[in-house]
Every structure is written in structure tokens, then in C-alpha cells.
C-alpha angles and dihedrals in degrees: 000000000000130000123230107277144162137217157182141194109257124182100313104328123054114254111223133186141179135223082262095060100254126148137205127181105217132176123225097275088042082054105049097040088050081055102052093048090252109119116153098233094203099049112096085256100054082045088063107043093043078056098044089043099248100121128011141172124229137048120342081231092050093051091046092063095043092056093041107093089044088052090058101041083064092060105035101130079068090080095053128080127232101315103166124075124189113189104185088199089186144003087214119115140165102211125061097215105196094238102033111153099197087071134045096202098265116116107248120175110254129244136211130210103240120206094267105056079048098058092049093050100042084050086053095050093048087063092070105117086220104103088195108079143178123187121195134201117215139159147120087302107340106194074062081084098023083145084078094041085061096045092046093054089039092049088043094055094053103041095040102083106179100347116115114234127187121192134212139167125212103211149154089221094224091120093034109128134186085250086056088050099044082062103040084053083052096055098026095236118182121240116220110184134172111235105178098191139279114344108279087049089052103043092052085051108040120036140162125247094257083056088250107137124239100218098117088038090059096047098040082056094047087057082054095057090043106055088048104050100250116160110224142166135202139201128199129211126211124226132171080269098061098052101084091057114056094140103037078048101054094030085061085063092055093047087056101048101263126153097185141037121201103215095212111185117212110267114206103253130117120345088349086068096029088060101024087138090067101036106015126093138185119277080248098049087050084046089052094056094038090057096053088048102051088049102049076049091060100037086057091053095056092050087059096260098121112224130159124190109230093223099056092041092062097049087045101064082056102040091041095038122011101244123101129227107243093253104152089214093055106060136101089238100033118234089257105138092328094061101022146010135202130219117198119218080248101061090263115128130208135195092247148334082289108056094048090051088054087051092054092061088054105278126094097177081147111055121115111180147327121263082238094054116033142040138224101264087044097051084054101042092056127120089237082060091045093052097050090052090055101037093059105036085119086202080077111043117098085214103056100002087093087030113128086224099045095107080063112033140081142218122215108205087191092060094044079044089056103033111027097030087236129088089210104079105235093165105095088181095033113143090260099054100035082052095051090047094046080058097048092050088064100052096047089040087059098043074053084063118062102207091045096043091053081059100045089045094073098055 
């Protein structure tokens, strides 16, 4: 008997995956004979798909036990609750980066979270039934209002109890101080930073608002964190601007200690929409440069300089083993609600990063509450929270649900909301998802490849 599967020609085998994640590569016999129900089970190739869960004897019933627990290990965040907690503790910010999404270009006033907002949504977070938690400090430029991010930490370590809470700040470190650090040491927050690429790449891309660039600022900071033992992370986004320079981008991450560079393509929010013209690019133009980058990463890799690319490293934990990375763009369904909440510097919440930038650009199609008015059982519970969980469970989209790369991929109802006018993606080659598959040929181009699938491997 065979189990549901898809499939695609790919270079000169066919490339074919199950709802668990599982891959085979077949050639065109293997293929057909998988098809028409006819594999021979003792061949190498029956051997493998029996193994992989492509094909069984026995009873449907039988089988549906067998592949039960691996079902469920793919969709483990399911049975946690919210983990994730944003708290965007000001729209305030002192650069003017070319593609930012938490701005559309206009000149709003900025806002700032007061205590008191704080508290309530701290006290709402703190309701998640999921003991393992992870608030995050956004903005605008956070550290712009670091006195709630104290209070916050402060307030969270005495109302907890025996919940576990983990801390990060994602910051461009050009207000960071000794003071900022010694506290971050004492609560062990983590840093999350953008570092575009060598110094002409960054500066083109983040600026001040005086137009100076922030470059030496970045790095001086980075020396801070160093020589006091901070642990911090960095992504980095790719504009129009970034595509000539693969290699002087990724080699920046080596000459700061990296050991992995998270290739973030530019999603289609804020300025980066409002002047897609100037710092936008084809699916195909993002793929291009994608391509030269995974394989100088490789090629250094190979030369003994460890690298990972943040990207690959997430599908492979799904496509090697079968257990995803909690990325919340990457679920079926997406974190939206269910995996991460938002709370704006106002009070409003949203369900992710995501909903409240949207908001920010005049639509709050996402938001579920106000810290004031609702709890958390009631933001959850609302029909917004309820839409974004349909409308991205990608087994029942017509558009991924027959897709060779649906065990890995991901659907964002807040982008097909602002770019297709719909929250249910009808788009098959959309941007987003020519540029996921692009991605997903070259990692199953390199495990292909023996010597290049022994690297990968290890990410």
C-alpha cells in the first residue's frame, strides 16, 4: 500500500515527500512503480520508502498507528500554548534604514509603553499556560525606552513564579551603554542586532536620520558585548543594494565572530513596499544571490572556516529529522496568536511582529484586544485569531497543500492580506513562495551532492 505523497522533477530524478517530512530521490521507474501501487519491497529502493513511510504492508490502520508519534512530532508547537511575547515598547527610532517595515515613510509622532501598559501586559502574558516563556523587546528602537525594558524584567521576576522566562532585545546597538550591558549580564538577556554586511552595504542600508551611516557605531557596540561576555545574534536583510556583494557580506560575519548568517530576504511591508522600486528585487533576482552565497558558504566550509546559513538550518531540522524549528513562519498553522503575541507600545495587541506592522500602515486587521479590555483566554479565543489559523494551515490551501515543499513551508496571512487583498494566499508563484522554493532547490540540490550534504548536515 502507498501513503499519500508529492512530487517534482528535479535535475534528473524526481524529488518526493510526505506529510512527515520524509524524502526520497526516485527515478522515473522508482517513481512510477511507487505510483501504481507496484514497488518491489525488497529492491534497495522499496527498502527505503517502506523505511521513509512512503509505501507499507499491512493494515491502513496498522500503518496509522506506526506513523502517529512522527506525525505529531511535526507538529509539536500545537500542543503549547503562546510562547512567544513581543513587547514593541516604542515606535521611536534614531536610524531611517531604506527598507524598515515598522514605518511607511509618513512622519507619525512616536509613542512610548508607560509602566503601566507594561505591567498589564506582562500580567496577560503570564496567563499563557505555556510555563516556558520568551519576551521580546522591539520598537522602533527599543533600548529608546530601555527604562521599560527594566521595569518589565524587573515586574516579570517577581510575578513568574515558576514559570521560565528568557529575554532578548532586538536592537541596532547605537544607544547600547556599559550601564545597558551590566544589566543585560545580570539577567542574562539576549542581544539580537542587524548587521547588513560590510560598511558600504550597511550604511546604504541603515542610516541615521541625519543620513550619516551607523556602520562604526554597530561595530564599536559589538566590541562592547564582546569584552563583556554578552551573547548576541545578528540578521541580516537583503535590498537591491546588498546583491552585488555575497562574499564582502558573509565574510563580515566571519570577521565578527559569527558562525551564522541568517539570509533574510526583503518582505513587502512599510518603506520597503512604499519604495519597492529602489530596494525591492524579483523572487529570481533574491534566488540569484542566494545561490552565490550558499555556495561560498559552502566553499568556506569546506576550507575549514564554519558557517551555517540561518535559513537552511531551520528546513533542515524538518527535512533531516523530522522536527521543526519553532519558526512561527514557518507552521502549518502559522504562530500567529497561537505561537506569539504582540503587544503595541499603546496597550493594543496583535497576533505577531507582523499584525501590528500592518497596523502601523493603517490596517489592523490583526489586532485582537487591548491589554485594558481583554484577557488572555479572550485575545485568543477571537474570531481575528481564528482567521489567521485557517487561513494559513498550508494542507488546505489549493495553492501548497499538493506542493512537493509543503511539510516545510509556511503561509503569512498578514503579507496575502497586504499584498493580495486576501489573507488566504491564491498566488502559487507569489514573491514569497518562488522565493521559499528557490531556497528549498538548493538544499535539496546540495544533500544531492555527498560532499555538500555531509556539510549541511551539521547546521
Amino acid at each position: 500500500m502507498i501513503n499519500y505523497f508529492n512530487f517534482k522533477k528535479f535535475n534528473n530524478k524526481y524529488l518526493i515527500t510526505n506529510d512527515l517530512g520524509r524524502y526520497l530521490f526516485a527515478d522515473k521507474k522508482e517513481l512510477f512503480s511507487l505510483i501504481n501501487n507496484q514497488v518491489d519491497m525488497n529492491s534497495d529502493f522499496g527498502k527505503s520508502a517502506e523505511k521513509n513511510m512512503f509505501c507499507y504492508n499491512g493494515s491502513p490502520r496498522g500503518f496509522a498507528e506506526k506513523v502517529k508519534p512522527y506525525f505529531r512530532d511535526s507538529k509539536n508547537y500545537l500542543f503549547s500554548s503562546t510562547g512567544l511575547h513581543i513587547f514593541v515598547v516604542t515606535k521611536s527610532c534614531n536610524l531611517k534604514c531604506v527598507y524598515c517595515q515598522t514605518q511607511n515613510g509618513n512622519e507619525i509622532p512616536n509613542g512610548f509603553m508607560t509602566e503601566e501598559i507594561a505591567e498589564r501586559a506582562v500580567d496577560i502574558a503570564l496567563t499563557s499556560p505555556n510555563d516556558n516563556l520568551s519576551f521580546e523587546f522591539q520598537g522602533g528602537e527599543p533600548l529608546a525606552n530601555f527604562s521599560v525594558i527594566q521595569h518589565i524584567v524587573e515586574y516579570t521576576e517577581l510575578k513568574k513564579r515558576s514559570k521560565n522566562i528568557t529575554y532578548n532585545i532586538v536592537t541596532n546597538l547605537t544607544l547600547i551603554t556599559q550601564d545597558i550591558v551590566d544589566f543585560i549580564k545580570k539577567y542574562n538577556v539576549g542581544i539580537s542586532t542587524s548587521i547588513d554586511g560590510n560598511e558600504l552595504v550597511h550604511n546604504m542600508n541603515r542610516r541615521y536620520r541625519n543620513g550619516k551611516g551607523s556602520y562604526s557605531d554597530v561595530k564599536h557596540s559589538i566590541e562592547l558585548l564582546k569584552v563583556n561576555g554578552v551573547r548576541f545574534g545578528a540578521i541580516q536583510t537583503t535590498t537591491s543594494n546588498s546583491l552585488p556583494f555575497y562574499k564582502e557580506i558573509i565574510d563580515e560575519y566571519i570577521s565578527m565572530g559569527l558562525k551564522s548568517i541568517f539570509i533574510r530576504p526583503l518582505t513587502p511591508l512599510g518603506c520597503a513596499n512604499k519604495d519597492w522600486n529602489f530596494v525591492g528585487y524579483s523572487a529570481e533576482k533574491f534566488i540569484e544571490f542566494y545561490n552565490k552565497a550558499f555556495d561560498y558558504i559552502l566553499q568556506l566550509n569546506m576550507n575549514g572556516t564554519e558557517i551555517s546559513e540561518g535559513h537552511a538550518t531551520i528546513f533542515l531540522s524538518k527535512i533531516l529529522h523530522g522536527y521543526p524549528v519553532n519558526y512561527m513562519e514557518l507552521r502549518s498553522p502559522c504562530g500567529a496568536g497561537i505561537g506569539q503575541i504582540a503587544y503595541y507600545y499603546d496597550g493594543n495587541v496583535y497576533t505577531c511582529d507582523e499584525g501590528r506592522m500592518l497596523a502601523e500602515m493603517g490596517d489592523d486587521s490583526f489586532k485582537l484586544g487591548n491589554v485594558y479590555n481583554n484577557t488572555y483566554d479572550e485575545l485568543i479565543n477571537c474570531n481575528n485569531c481564528k482567521a489567521a489559523c485557517i487561513s494559513s494551515v498550508l494542507e488546505s490551501l489549493p495553492t501548497c497543500h499538493d506542493c512537493v515543499y509543503s511539510p516545510y513551508c509556511g503561509t503569512c496571512p498578514v503579507t496575502n492580506l497586504a499584498l493580495n487583498k486576501n489573507i488566504f494566499n491564491r498566488e502559487p508563484n507569489s514573491y514569497r513562495c518562488k522565493t521559499y522554493r528557490g531556497i528549498l532547490d538548493k538544499i535539496f540540490s546540495a544533500l544531492q551532492n555527498e560532499k555538500e550534504k555531509s556539510i549541511i548536515e551539521k547546521w
